[in-house]
N, C-alpha and C positions, 0 to 999 in steps of 0.2 A: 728525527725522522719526520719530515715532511707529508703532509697528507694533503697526497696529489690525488684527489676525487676525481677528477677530468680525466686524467689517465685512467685511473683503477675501473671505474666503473665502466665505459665504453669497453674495455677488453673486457670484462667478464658476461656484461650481454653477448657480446660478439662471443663466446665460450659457448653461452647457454645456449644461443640458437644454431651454432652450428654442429654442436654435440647434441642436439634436440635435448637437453637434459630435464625438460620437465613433460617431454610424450608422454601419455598415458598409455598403457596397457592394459590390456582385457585382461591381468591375471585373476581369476576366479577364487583363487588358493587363501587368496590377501583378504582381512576385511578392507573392507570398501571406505570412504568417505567423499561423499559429493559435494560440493561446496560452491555454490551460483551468485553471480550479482547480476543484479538487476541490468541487464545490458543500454549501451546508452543510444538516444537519439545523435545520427553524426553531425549534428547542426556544422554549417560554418564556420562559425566563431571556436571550434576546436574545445579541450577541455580548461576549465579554468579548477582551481584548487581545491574544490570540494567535489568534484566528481573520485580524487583518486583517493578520498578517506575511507570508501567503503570498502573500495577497490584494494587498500593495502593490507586492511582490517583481515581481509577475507585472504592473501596471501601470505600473510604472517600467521595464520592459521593450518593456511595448507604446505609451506614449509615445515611447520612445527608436523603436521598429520605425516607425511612422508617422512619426516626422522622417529617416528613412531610405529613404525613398520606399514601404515595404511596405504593401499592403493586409491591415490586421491586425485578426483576428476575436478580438475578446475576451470573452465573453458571462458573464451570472451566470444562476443558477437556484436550486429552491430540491427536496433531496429530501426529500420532505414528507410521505409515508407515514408511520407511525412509531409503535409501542406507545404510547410516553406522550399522547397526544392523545386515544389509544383508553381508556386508562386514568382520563382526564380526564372523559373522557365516562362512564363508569361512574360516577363518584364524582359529577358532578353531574346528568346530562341532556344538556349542550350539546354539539350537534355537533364530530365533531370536525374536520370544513370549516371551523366557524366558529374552531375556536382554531387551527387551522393557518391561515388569512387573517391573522388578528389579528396572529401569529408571526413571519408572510413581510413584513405590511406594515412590523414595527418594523426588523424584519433589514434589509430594504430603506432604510430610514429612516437606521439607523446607515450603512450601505454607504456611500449616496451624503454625508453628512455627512463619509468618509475622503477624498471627493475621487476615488474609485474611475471611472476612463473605460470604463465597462463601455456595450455596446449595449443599453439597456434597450429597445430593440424586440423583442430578441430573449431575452428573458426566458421561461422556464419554469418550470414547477411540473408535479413527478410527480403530482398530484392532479386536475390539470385532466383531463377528461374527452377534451379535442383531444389532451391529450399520453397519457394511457395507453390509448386507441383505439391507438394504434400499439404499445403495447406488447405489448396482447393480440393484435395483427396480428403481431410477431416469434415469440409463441409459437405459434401458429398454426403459423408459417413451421418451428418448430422439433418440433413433433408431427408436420408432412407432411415431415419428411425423416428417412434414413435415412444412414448412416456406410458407405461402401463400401468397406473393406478394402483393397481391393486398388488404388485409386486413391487411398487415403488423403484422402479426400474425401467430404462431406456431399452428396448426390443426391437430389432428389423421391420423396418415396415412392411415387410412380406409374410411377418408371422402375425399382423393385422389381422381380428375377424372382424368381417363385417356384417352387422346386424341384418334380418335377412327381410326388415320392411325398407332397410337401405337399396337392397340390392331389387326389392321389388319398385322400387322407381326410376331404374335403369342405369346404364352406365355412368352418366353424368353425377347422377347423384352418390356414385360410388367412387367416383373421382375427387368431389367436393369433400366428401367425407374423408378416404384417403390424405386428403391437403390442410382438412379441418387437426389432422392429428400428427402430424408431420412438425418434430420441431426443429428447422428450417421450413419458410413460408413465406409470399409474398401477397401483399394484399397494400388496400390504400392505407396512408399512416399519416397522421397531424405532426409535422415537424417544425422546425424552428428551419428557416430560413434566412441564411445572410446573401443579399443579393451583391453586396460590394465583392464576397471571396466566391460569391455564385457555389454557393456548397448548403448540405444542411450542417446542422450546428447540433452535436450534444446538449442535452440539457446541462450539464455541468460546463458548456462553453459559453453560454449565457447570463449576463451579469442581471445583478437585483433592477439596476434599471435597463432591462431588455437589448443592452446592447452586446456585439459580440463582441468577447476578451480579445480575439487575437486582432482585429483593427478598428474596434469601438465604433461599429455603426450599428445602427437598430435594425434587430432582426424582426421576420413576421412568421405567424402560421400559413403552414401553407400543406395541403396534401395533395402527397407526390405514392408513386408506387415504389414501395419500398421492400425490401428483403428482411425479417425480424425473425429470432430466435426464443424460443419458448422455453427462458430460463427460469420460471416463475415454479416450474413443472418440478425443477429441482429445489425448491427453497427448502422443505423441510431439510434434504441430505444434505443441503450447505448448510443448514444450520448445525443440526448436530454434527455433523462432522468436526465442526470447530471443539469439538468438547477435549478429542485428541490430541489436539495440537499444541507444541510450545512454542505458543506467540505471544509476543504483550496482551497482555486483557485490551488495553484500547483499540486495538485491531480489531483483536475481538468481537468488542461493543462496538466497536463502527461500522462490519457486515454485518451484522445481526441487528442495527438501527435500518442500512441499508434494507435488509430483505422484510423485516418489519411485519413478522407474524405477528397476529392475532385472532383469537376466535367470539364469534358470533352468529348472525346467520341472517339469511338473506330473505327478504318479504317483500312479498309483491303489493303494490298501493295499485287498486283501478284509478282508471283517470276517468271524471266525471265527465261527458257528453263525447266520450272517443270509446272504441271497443281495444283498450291495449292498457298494460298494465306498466305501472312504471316498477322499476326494481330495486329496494335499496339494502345496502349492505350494512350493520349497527354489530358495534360489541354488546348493546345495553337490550337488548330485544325486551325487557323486562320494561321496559322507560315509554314503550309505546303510548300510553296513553297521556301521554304529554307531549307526544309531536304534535304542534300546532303548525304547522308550514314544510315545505320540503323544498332542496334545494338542490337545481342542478345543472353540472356544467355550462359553460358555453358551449362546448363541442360535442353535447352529447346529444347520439342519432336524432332521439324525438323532438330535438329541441321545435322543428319547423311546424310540426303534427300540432304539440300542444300550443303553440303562440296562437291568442287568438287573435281574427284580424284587427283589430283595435291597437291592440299594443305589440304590431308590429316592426313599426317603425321602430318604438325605443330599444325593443329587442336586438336587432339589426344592428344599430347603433353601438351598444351596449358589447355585443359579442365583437363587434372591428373594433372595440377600445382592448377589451380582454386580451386582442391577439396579439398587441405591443408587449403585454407584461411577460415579465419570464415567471418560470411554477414559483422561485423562492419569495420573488414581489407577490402575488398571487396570496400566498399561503403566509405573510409574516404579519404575526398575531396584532404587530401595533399600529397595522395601517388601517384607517379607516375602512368600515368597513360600505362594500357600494354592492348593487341588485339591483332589478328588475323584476316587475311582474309580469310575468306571460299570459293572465286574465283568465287562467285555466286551474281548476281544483281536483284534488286528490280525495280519495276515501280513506279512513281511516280505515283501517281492518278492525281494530279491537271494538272500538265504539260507534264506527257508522262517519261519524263528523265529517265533514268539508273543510279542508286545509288547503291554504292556496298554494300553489307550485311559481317557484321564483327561480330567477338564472340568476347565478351571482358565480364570482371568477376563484374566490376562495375554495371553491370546490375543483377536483382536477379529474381527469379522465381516468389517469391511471393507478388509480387508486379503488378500491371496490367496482361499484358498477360507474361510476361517474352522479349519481344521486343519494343522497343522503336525504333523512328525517329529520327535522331540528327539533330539541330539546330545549328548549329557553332557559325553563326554569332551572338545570340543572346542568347546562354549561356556557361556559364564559360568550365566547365567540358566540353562538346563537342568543345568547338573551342580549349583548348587544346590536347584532341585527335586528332582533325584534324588537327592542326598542326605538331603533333608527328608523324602523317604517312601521312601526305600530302594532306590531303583531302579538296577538293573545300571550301571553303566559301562565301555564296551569303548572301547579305545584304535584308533582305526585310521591314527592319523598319527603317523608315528617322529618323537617328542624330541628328535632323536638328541645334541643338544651341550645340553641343558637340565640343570643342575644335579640338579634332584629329578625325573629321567629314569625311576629306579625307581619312586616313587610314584604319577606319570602312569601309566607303564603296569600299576601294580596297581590303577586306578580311583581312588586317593585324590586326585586333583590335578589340575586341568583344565589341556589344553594348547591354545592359541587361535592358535599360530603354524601355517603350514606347515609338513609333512616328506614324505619319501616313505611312502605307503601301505602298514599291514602289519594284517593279520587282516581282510583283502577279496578275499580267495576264499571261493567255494563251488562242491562237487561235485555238488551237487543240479541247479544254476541254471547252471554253467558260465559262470559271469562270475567272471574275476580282472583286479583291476586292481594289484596287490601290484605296488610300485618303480617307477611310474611319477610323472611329476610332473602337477601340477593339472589344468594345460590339457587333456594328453591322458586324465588318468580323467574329469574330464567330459565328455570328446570322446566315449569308450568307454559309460559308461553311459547315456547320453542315446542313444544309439547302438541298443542293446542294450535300453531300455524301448521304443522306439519300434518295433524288431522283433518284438518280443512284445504290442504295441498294449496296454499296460500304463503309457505316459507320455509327452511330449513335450515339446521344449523348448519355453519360454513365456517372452514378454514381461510382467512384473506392470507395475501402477502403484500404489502408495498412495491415487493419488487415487479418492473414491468418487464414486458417483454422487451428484449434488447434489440434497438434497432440497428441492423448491420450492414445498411445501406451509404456511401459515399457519392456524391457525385465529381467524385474527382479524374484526371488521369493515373496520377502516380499513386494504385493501390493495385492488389493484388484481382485481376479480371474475375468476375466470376464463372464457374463453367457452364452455364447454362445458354439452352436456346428455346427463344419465344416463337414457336411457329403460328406459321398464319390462322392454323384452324385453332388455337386455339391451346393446344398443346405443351405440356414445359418438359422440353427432358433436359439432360445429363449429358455434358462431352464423357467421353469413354476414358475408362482410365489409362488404357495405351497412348488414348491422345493428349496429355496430358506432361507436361502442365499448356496451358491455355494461356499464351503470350501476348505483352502488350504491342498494340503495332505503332509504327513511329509516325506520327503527327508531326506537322507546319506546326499549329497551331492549338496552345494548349488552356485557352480560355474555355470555360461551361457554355453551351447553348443557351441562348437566349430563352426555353421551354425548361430551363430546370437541369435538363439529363449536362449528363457529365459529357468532355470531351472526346469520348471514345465516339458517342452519336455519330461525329465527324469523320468518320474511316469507315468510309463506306465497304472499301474492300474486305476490309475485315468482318462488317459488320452484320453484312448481310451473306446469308449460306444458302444453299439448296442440297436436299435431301437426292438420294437416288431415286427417287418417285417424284421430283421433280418438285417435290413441296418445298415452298420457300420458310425463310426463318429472319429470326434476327437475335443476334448475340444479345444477352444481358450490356447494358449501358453504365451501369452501375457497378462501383468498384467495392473491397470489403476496405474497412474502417483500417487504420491502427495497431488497432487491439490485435486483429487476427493472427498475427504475424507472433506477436508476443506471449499469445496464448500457451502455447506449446511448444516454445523454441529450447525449454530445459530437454526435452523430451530427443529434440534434433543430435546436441550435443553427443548422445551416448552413441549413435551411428550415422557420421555428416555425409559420408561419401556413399554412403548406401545407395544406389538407383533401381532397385528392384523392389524396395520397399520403406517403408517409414524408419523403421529399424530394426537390426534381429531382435527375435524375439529373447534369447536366451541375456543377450547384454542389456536389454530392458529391466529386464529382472535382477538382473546383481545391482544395478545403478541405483535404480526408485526405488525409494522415492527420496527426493534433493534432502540429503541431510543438514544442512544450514542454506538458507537462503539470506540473503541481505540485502537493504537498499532502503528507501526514502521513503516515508511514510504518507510521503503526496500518493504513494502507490497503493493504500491499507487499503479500501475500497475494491476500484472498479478492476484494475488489473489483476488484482488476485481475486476476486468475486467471479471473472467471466474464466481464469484460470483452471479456476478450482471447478467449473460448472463443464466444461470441455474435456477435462480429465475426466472428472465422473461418466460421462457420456462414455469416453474409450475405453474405462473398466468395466459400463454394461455390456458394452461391444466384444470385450476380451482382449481389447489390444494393447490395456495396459495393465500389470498385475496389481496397480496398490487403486483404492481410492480417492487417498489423499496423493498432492504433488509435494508439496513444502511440510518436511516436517516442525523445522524447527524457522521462525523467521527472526530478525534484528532490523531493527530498523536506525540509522545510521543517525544523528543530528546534525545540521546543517552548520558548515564555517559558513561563518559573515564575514562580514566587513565594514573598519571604520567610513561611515562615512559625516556630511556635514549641511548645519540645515538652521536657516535664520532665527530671527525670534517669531516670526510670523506661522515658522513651520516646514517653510518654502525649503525646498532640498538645493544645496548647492555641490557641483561638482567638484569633484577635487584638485583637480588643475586649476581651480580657481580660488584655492585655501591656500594659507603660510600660516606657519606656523613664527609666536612671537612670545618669549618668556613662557613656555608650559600653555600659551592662550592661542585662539584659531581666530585669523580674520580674513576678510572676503577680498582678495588682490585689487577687484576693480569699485570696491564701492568702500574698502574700510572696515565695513561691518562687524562686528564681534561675530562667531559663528560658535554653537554649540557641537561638539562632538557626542557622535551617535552612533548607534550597533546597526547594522541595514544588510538586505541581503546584497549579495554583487552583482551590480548590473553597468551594463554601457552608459548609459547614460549618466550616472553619478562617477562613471570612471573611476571605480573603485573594484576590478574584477583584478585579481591577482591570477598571473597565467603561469602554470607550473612549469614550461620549459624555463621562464625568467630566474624562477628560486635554483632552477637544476643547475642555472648555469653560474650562480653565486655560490649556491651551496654544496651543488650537489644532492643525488636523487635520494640516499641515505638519511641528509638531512631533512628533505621533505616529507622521507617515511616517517624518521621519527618523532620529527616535529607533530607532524597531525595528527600522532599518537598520542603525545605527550601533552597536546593541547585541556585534556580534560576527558571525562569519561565518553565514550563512543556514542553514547545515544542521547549526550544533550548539545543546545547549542552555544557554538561559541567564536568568538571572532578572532580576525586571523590578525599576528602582530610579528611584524619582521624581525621585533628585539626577541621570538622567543626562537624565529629560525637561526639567529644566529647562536643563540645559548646550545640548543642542540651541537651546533656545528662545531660550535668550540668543545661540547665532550667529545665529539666523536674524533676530533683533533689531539684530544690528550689520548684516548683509547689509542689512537695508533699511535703517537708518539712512544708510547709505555711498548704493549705488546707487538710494535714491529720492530725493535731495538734490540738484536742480539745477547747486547750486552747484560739485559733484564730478565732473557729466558736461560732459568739455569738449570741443572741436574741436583737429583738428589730429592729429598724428604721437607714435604711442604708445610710453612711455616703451620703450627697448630690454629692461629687466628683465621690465616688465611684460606686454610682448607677449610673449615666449621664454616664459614662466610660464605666461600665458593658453593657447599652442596645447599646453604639454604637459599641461595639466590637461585639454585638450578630449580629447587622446590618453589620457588616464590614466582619466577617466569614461568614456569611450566601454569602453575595454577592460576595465572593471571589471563595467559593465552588463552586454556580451556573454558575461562568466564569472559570472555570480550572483554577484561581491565588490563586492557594495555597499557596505558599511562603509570601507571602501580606497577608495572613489571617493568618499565624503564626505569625508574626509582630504584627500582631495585639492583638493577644494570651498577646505574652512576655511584651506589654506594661501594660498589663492589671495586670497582675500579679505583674508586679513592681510595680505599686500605691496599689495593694494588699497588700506587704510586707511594703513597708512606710506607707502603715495608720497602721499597726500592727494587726487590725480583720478585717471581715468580717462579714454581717450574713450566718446567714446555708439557708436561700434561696439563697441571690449571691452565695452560693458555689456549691449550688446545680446547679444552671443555671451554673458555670461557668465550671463544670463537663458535663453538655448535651454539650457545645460548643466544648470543646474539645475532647470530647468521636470519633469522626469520624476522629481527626487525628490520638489520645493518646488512642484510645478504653479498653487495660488492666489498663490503670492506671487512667481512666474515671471509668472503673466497679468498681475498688476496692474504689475508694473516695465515689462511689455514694452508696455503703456497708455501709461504716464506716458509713455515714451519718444517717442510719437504715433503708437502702429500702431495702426490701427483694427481687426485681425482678429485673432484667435487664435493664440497664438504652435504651438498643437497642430499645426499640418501644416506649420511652418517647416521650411528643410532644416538638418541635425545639421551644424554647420560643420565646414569643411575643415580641417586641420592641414594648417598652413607646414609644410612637412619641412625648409627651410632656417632656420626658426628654433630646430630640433630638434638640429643639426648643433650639435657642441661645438668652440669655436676653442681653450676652455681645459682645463688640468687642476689642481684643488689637490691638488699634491703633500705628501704628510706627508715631512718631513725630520728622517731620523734620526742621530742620532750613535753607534757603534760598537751599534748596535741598539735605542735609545732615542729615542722622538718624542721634539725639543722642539720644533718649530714646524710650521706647515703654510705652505705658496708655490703662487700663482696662478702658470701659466705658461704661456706659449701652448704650444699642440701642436705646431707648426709647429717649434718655436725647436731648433736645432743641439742634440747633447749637450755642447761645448764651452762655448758661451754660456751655457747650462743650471747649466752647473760654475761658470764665472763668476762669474756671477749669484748663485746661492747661495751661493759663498762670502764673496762681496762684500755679505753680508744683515747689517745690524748685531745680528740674530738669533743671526746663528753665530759671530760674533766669542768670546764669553765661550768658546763649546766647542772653538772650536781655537788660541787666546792658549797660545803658549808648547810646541806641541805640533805634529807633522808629519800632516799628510795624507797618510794612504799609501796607502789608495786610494776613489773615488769611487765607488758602485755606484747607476744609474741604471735603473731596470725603466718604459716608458713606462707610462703611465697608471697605475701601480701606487705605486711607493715610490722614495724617492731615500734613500740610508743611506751617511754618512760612514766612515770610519776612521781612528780618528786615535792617536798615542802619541806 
């Protein structure tokens, strides 16, 4: 029997989609099982072979949940927003709706060609006008609320009280306030500017040397008016939240580095010959009396106040050098470290002293207040600055068992451990905190600022406000209008969604503002009073789109609202989510922060969105690269005895693991394998490649090794001749229910690869007993049907089902043919195998001895020689001794 892949599989797609066999229904009765991947950007270049490892992982799970009786939502989409599209359309004209269609429809194309049981009813696209109508409807949702403190919760900004010395300085000032609390808000913002893509840039788009990833030119600061989100408001609930969840721990740790609590507290320093105080944020408040200097941003407000005119110039200088570097260059411990003095002094608070105030770029805005204290004596990075320009260092923590105990305390040597406190008094200020330990000097000093209303303790987070400003075309519009007085409201939600209008020409304005500036028609509105306005310029990021598209899924065609409310509730929250751990961060940081907001709101029942995550490992790809390091492409290799040389120069080339890119022309594109191998063989290959969540590169000799079982599989069980009637062999039944046990438990652990294993065993004692009955074939058809699904349908045909084997139930394991009656014992002689004996479990230790001795096995090892003693361990080892 030939396995005609090219046939079988094209008719059973065409099966599934025109029987809709894997629609999802709202049954209520069922449990539920949600199952999401990360949906893909539709770039151009279509999917190449690692996009569908996640994608098959998460289908061969939701096959298996659906023969398990589960009503299981498994949806695709497509996040479709995206520079290059917009980029595309600068360079030719064409919209970029039309190349993001063209994008979705090939993606779409490859998808379903994997054999993928996605509900294409339930299909989205962040571009579609139905689907980001709701999106500017969340933001909406997240401009009219406000973060209330004290309930640690997100509340209507209408349920806002406003303080009543607010309301005594008139409307304005209760408008400011209203805006000051609002998290959506617009205000000036210091962004990274690339003026090549004329857009601002993420920090995370930003390389160590300031230039940007996607066309490597050097971006600058620059502030623009921006739109930013007060996600910092949520840090504690995204912290603990994570405590819930089953994610890898490095996920984990990597939002929780992201959000970057800390406690401390915050103290004001006067600034000497200005009436204004500078503010800095410390974990160590206790260290105070060992700030010799302070150090702060370039960007930070006071910088122009405190420069005094003398050292203006280098200041100046100094801050247009800073504004090349990006935060990681900025902030990485082993670059030299550079400042300026701004010729202006601070007070100390505890002891009175004059400490000078320096700009230096190691420090960042978004981090505390944008100034810090420096501690010389007592951490790294500040006592080398202070060493670099001379600045004092006071010891205030005893060494006391430190070898170069001397030096520390003469300033030469920085000490970064605990000791007890010494040079922290003063008789000025009357705080001493001299001999006490940690706890209680930060107890004392915090103590002691706060009576003096000079500081208090503070919660920081790292995390900043997210800015959610674009200056692009191709983003979702936002719904707001700037009027002339001054005014910001809200398109109405009947009006809604708030469309983009069609542009000539899709270049940024030479002022910064995005494309949109350019449509005037659109751009400009007037009220029934005749007042003029102007649309928001600025588009949302990315992210937004992504944010909440699991949430789309449970009701796509809904136009009356986000979604019912009742199917919200059966669905959430996403029982496994999967995808790339390039995502661990910021997509599920800004996720998790957006859902919170719509469970204070009530519009969504859980808190958390992803219960459970996996994160996928990346195929690579061979590729090839000189001895100098220099990468060579592959059209430019041959291959010669087992060895790689370079076609046009000769070269020896070493073979290398890399990821897949055009350039090295080493990207493996999966219609190529689908049409050698077949889509079966592409599932199982990528399964069988190695465990799910590590990486591993991709090698044509292991597609074909799959292809070739999946070739004996059907030769065996579509062969008549081999399905027979009657009472199944005893080996072959005991085999079949533990392999049903071994795949089942490998699926519900993501060890896919181990559950093929287990497959191939099965099938080889298939082929050596020579039949089967047409029940094991049938069971061994459900088993494989969620790795093998077109060539699962077409055995379980032949057999004469007329239905889809997709909602059979996942067969029972005999637990009695699971029971072992036997054990092969290894039998050793004075601690040496030489043979291995079947024995029943059951059998005496007597008989046992018997028997083994009476093995014409064990003859030659105890001829001539006593048995002294017998040592029998059940199920374990049987070891003679003999002399």
């Amino acid at each position: 029997m030939e396995y005609k892949f090219a046939e079988i599989e094209p008719k059973w797609q065409k099966y599934w989609e025109e029987n809709k066999t894997f629609k999802t229904n709202d049954d209520y009765s069922k449990p539920k099982y949600y199952i999401l991947d990360m949906f893909p950007y539709p770039s151009g270049a279509g999917l190449h072979v690692g996009h569908p490892e996640g994608y098959t992982a998460t289908d061969i799970l939701s096959r298996y949940k659906r023969m398990k009786g589960f009503n299981v939502l498994h949806p695709m989409g497509y996040d479709a927003f995206g520079l290059p599209a917009e980029q595309y359309a600068m360079q030719t004209g064409t919209h970029p709706a039309i190349t993001t269609q063209k994008n979705c429809d090939n993606f779409r194309r490859q998808i379903k060609a994997i054999g993928l049981s996605y509900d294409w009813d339930r299909e989205i696209n962040t571009t579609d006008p139905k689907y980001f109508k709701w999106t500017q409807w969340i933001f909406k949702k997240l401009y009219d609320t406000y973060f209330d403190e004290e309930q640690q919760k997100g509340r209507p900004i209408s349920e806002l009280v406003i303080p009543e010395d607010i309301k005594a300085k008139g409307e304005t000032a209760v408008q400011e306030y209203i805006s000051e609390k609002r998290l959506a808000y617009y205000d000036n913002a210091q962004v990274w500017w690339c003026d090549s893509c004329k857009t601002v840039c993420a920090n995370e788009e930003v390389l160590t040397d300031g230039s940007h990833e996607k066309c490597g030119n050097t971006v600058i600061r620059k502030n623009l008016k921006q739109w930013l989100l007060r996600i910092p408001h949520y840090g504690e609930r995204l912290l603990s939240g994570l405590e819930n969840l089953d994610w890898p721990e490095g996920v984990k740790d990597m939002q929780r580095n992201w959000i970057g609590k800390s406690t401390g507290a915050e103290v004001d320093f006067a600034i000497d010959g200005l009436d204004k105080n500078l503010r800095v944020y410390t974990t160590r408040p206790d260290t105070l009396f060992g700030a010799t200097y302070m150090v702060i941003a370039p960007e930070h407000a006071l910088v122009n106040e405190i420069v005094t005119e003398d050292k203006k110039e280098s200041v100046d200088a100094y801050i247009k050098a800073a504004a090349l570097k990006s935060d990681l260059d900025r902030t990485d411990l082993a670059k030299e470290k550079t400042g300026v003095f701004t010729g202006r002094y601070a007070v100390n608070p505890v002891n009175k002293q004059l400490i000078p105030i320096w700009v230096a770029d190691y420090v960042l805005m978004g981090y505390g207040t944008g100034a810090i204290m420096a501690v010389p004596a007592h951490d790294t990075r500040d006592f080398e600055f202070a060493k670099e320009f001379d600045i004092p260092v006071n010891c205030i923590l005893d060494p006391k068992d430190a070898e170069n105990r001397d030096k520390i305390l003469a300033g030469d040597a920085c000490w970064t451990e605990d000791g007890a406190y010494i040079n922290s008094s003063s008789d000025e200020t009357g705080l001493d905190i001299n001999g006490l330990n940690k706890a209680a000097g930060i107890q004392q000093v915090v103590e002691w600022l706060e009576a003096k209303g000079i500081g208090k303790a503070t919660v920081n987070f790292k995390l900043r406000d997210w800015l959610f400003s674009r200056q692009r075309y191709w983003g979702e519009p936002f719904p707001v209008i700037h009027w002339e007085d001054g005014e910001v409201t809200l398109v109405e939600d009947e009006n809604l969604p708030l469309q983009l209008p069609n542009l000539e020409e899709y270049s940024p304005s030479a002022t910064g503002e995005s494309p949109l500036a350019n449509a005037e028609d659109w751009l400009m509105v007037t009220d029934k009073n005749g007042r003029k306005g102007r649309r928001e310029t600025n588009t949302m990021p990315q992210w937004a789109g992504s944010c909440w598209y699991y949430l789309r899924y449970i009701d796509p065609n809904n136009e009356d609202s986000i979604f019912d409310v009742k199917k919200e509730q059966y669905w959430m929250p996403v029982d496994l989510y999967v995808g790339g751990a390039e995502h661990a961060v910021l997509h599920l940081l800004y996720s998790r922060f957006w859902h919170k907001v719509l469970f204070d709101l009530g519009v969504v029942s859980t808190d958390e969105p992803f219960q459970k995550l996996f994160n996928q490992g990346m195929i690579l790809a061979f590729a090839y690269e000189t001895a100098t390091g220099a990468k060579v492409a592959s059209d430019l290799v041959e291959e010669k005895d087992g060895k790689y040389f370079h076609t046009e120069t000769g070269e020896e080339l070493r073979q290398i693991v890399a990821k897949m890119s055009k350039s090295l022309k080493n990207v493996v594109n999966p219609d190529d394998v689908i049409a050698h191998y077949g889509a079966d063989s592409l599932r199982l290959y990528e399964m069988f490649m190695g465990p799910l969540d590590e990486r591993k590169p991709w090698a044509e000799n292991g597609v074909k090794g799959v292809f070739n079982f999946l070739a004996r599989v059907y030769r065996f069980f579509a062969d008549p001749a081999k399905i027979v009637d009657g009472e199944e062999d005893k080996e072959v039944a005991k085999l079949l229910h533990q392999t049903i046990q071994k795949v089942a438990h490998d699926i519900e652990n993501m060890k896919f690869n181990t559950g093929i294993s287990a497959l191939m065993v099965f099938n080889n004692l298939a082929i050596k007993k020579g039949k089967v009955t047409k029940q094991t074939a049938e069971t061994f058809a459900k088993i494989l049907a969620p790795y093998a699904p077109h060539m699962a349908e077409e055995l379980w045909s032949l057999y004469g089902n007329k239905e889809t084997l997709a909602y059979e139930a996942w067969p029972e394991v005999d637990q009695s043919l699971l029971t072992e009656d036997s054990y092969e014992y290894p039998v050793s002689f004075n601690g040496k195998m030489r043979f291995k004996i079947e024995l029943p479990l059951d059998m005496p230790k007597d008989e046992i001895e018997n028997t083994v001795l009476a093995d014409e096995r064990a003859a030659k090892w105890i001829e001539g020689k006593t048995v002294r003693k017998f040592i029998f361990v059940p199920k374990k080892i049987i070891n003679i001794a003999v002399g």
